[in-house]
Backbone as JSON Lines, residues from 0, in Angstrom:
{"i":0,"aa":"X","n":[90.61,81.53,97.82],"ca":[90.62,80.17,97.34],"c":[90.23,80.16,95.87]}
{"i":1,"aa":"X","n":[91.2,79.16,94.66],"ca":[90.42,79.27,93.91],"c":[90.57,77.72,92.99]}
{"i":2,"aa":"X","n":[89.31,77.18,92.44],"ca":[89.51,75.82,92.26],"c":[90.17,75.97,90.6]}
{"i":3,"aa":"X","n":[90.4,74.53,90.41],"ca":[91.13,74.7,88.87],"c":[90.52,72.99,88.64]}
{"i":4,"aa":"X","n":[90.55,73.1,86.81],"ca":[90.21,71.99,86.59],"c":[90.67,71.1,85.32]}
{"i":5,"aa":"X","n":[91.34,70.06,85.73],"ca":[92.65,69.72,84.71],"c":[91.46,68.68,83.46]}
{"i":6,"aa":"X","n":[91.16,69.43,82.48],"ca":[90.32,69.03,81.1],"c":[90.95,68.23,81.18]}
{"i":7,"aa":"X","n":[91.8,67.48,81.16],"ca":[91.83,66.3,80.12],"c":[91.66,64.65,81.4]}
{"i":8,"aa":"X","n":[90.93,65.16,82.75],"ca":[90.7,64.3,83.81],"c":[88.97,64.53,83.29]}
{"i":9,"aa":"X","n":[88.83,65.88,83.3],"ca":[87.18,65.79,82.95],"c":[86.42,65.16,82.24]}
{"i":10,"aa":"X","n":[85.39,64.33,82.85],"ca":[84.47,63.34,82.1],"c":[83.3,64.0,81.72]}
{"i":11,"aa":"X","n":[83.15,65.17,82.0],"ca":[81.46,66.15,81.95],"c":[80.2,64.85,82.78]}
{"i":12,"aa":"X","n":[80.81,64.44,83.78],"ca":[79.53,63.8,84.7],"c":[78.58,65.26,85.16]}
{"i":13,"aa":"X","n":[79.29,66.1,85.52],"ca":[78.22,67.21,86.08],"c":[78.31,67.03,87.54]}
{"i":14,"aa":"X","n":[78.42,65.95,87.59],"ca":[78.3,66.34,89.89],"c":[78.82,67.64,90.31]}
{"i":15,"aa":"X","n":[79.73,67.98,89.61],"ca":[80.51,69.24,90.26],"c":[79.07,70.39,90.39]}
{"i":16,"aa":"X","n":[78.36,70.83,89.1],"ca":[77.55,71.19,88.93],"c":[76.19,70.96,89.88]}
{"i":17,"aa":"X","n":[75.88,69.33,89.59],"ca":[74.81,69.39,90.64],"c":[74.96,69.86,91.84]}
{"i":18,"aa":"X","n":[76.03,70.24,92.83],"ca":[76.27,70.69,94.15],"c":[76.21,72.13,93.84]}
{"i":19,"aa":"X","n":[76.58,72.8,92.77],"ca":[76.5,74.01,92.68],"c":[76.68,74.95,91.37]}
{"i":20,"aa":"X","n":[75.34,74.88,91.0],"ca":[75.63,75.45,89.53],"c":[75.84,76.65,89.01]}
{"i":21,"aa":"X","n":[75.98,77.83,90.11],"ca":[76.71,79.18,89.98],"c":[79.0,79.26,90.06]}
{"i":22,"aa":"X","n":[79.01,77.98,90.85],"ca":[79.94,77.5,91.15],"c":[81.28,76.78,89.85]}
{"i":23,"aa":"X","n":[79.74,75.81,89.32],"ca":[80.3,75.1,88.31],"c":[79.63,75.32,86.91]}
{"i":24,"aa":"X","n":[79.91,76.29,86.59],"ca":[79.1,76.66,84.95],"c":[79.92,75.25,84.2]}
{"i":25,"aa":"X","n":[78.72,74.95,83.28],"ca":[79.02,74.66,82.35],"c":[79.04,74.69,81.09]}
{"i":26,"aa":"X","n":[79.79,74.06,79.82],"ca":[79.56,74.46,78.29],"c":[78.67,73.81,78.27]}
{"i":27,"aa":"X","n":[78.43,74.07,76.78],"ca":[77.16,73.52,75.81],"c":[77.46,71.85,75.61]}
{"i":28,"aa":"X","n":[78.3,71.4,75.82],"ca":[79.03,69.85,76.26],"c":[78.83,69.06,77.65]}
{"i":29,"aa":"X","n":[78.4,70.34,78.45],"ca":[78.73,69.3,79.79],"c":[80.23,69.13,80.28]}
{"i":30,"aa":"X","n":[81.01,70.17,80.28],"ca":[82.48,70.51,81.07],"c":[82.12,71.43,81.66]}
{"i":31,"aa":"X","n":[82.78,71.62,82.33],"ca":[83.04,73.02,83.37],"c":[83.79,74.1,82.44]}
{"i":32,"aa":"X","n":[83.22,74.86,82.64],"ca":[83.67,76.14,81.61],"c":[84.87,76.71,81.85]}
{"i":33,"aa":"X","n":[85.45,76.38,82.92],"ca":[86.66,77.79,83.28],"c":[87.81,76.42,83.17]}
{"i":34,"aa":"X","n":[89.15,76.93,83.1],"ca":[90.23,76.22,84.03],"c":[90.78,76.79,85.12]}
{"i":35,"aa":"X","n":[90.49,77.45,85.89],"ca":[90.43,78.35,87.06],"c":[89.68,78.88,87.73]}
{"i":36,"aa":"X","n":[88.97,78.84,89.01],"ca":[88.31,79.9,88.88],"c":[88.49,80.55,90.16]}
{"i":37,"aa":"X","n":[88.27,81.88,90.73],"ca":[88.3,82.77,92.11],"c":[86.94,81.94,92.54]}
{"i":38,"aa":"X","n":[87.18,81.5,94.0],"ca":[85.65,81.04,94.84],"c":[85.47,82.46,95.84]}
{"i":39,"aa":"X","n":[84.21,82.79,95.57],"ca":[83.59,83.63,96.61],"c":[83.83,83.39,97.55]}
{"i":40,"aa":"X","n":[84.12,84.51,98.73],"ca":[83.94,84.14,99.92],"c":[82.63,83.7,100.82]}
{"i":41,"aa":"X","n":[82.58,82.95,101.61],"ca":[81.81,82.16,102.34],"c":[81.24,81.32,100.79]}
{"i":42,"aa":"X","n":[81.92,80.79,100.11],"ca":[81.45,79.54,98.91],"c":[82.67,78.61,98.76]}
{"i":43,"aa":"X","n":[83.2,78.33,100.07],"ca":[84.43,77.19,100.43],"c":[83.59,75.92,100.37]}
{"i":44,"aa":"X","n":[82.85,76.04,101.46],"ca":[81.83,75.01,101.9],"c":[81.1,73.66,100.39]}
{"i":45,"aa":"X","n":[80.84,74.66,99.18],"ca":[80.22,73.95,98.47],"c":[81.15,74.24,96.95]}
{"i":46,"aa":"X","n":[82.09,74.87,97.56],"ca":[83.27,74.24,96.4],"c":[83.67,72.89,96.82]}
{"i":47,"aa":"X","n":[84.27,72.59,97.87],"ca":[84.79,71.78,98.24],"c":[83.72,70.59,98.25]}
{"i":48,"aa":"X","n":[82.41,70.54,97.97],"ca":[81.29,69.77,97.98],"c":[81.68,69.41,96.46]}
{"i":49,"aa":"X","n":[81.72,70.26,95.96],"ca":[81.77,70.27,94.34],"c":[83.59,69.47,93.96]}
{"i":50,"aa":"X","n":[83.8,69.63,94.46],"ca":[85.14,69.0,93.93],"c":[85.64,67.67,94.44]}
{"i":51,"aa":"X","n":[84.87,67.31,95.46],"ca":[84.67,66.15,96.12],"c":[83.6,64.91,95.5]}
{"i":52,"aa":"X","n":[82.85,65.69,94.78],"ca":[81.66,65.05,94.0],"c":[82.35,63.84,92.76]}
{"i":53,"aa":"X","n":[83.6,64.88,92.21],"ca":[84.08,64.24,90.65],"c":[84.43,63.07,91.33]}
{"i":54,"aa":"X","n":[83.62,62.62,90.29],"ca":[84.34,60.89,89.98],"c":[86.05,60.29,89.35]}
{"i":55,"aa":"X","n":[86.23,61.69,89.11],"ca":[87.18,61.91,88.19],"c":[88.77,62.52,89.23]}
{"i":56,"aa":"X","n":[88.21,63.2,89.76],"ca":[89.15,63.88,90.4],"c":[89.78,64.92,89.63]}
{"i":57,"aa":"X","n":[88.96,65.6,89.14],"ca":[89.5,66.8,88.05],"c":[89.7,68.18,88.58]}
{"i":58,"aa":"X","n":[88.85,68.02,89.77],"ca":[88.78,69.64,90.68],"c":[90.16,69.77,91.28]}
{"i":59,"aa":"X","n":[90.87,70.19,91.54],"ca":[91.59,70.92,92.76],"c":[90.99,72.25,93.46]}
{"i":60,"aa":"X","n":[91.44,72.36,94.66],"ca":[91.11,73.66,95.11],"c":[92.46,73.87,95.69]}
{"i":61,"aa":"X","n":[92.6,75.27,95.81],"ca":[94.32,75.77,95.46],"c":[93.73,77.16,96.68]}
{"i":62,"aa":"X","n":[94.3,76.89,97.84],"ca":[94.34,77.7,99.11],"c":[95.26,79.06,98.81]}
């Protein structure tokens, strides 16, 4: 699984982050650092926490 995250939906609220901040690094701004990223296995659970969080709807997760 791996989530992706379309910048120009991103608001830098951070929820993604607050559910999981190994998950959801962020810059020195308050975005999510990657536009892609590989999710660990057994770390479905709180991706999907994390991408459910945006207010924005900026996460996808891509099976």
């Amino acid at each position: 699984m791996k989530v992706a995250v379309d910048k120009a939906l991103c608001s830098g609220h951070a929820r993604c982050n607050a559910v999981d901040e190994d998950l959801f690094p962020l810059d020195d701004l308050g975005y999510v650092e990657f536009d892609t990223a590989e999710i660990p296995a057994g770390q479905e659970g709180p991706a999907r926490r994390g991408a459910d969080a945006c207010p924005e709807r900026a996460l996808s997760l891509l099976e």
